[in-house]
C-alpha positions in Angstrom: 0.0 0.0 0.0 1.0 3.1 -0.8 1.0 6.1 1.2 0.0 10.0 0.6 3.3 11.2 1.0 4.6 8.4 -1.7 1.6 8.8 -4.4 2.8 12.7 -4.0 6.3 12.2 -4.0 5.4 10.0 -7.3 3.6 13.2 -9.0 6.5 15.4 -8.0 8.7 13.0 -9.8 6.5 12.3 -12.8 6.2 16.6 -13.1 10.0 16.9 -13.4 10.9 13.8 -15.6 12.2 15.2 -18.8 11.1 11.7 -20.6 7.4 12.5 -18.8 4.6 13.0 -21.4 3.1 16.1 -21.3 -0.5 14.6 -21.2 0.8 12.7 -17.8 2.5 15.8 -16.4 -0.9 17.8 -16.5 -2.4 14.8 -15.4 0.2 14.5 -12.1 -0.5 18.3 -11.3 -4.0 17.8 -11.3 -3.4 14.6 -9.1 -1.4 16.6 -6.3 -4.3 18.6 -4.6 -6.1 16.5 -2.5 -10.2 16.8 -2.7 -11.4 19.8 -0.7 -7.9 21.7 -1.0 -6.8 23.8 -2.9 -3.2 25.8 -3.2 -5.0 28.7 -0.7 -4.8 26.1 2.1 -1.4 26.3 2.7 -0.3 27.4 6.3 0.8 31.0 5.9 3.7 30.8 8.0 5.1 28.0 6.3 4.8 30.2 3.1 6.5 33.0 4.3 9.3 30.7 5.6 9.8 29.4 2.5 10.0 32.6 0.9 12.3 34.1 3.3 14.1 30.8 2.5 14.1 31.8 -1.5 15.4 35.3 -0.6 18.4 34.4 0.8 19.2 30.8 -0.6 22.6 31.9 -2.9 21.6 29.3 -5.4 18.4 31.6 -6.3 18.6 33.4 -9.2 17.6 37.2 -8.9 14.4 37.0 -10.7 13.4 33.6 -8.0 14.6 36.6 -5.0 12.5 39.0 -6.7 9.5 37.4 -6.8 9.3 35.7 -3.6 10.1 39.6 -2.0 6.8 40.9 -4.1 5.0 38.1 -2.6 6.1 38.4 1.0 5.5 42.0 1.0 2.1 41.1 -0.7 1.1 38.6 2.4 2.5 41.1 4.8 0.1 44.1 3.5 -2.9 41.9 2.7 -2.3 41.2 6.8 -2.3 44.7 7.9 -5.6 45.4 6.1 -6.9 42.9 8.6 
């Protein structure tokens, strides 16, 4: 029997396999949100953490820095409208 984390760590795989068809990479992103979730059910904190991660990982490129600095400042307003 397989597990959740295993069937996931299978999509992940099957997403990033160059010799992956197309028709089965669509097919493994689908796959990877469970019913009932979807990608705005991720724990905030977690996201910022990986962010601040991105930010200051020297293997990021700029435009990977860039991005992830829009979005945290983007979380970080959209929180003090609240």
């Amino acid at each position: 029997m397989s597990t959740d984390t295993q069937v996931a760590g299978g999509h992940k795989a099957s997403i990033n396999n160059p010799n992956t068809s197309e028709k089965s990479k669509q097919h493994s992103k689908v796959s990877r949100i469970p019913a009932g979730k979807s990608e705005g059910d991720k724990n905030p904190n977690n996201v910022a953490g990986g962010l601040k991660a991105t930010i200051n990982n020297p293997n990021s490129s700029e435009e990977a820095k860039q991005s992830a600095k829009e979005r945290l400042e983007g979380m970080y307003e959209a929180n003090a409208g609240t």
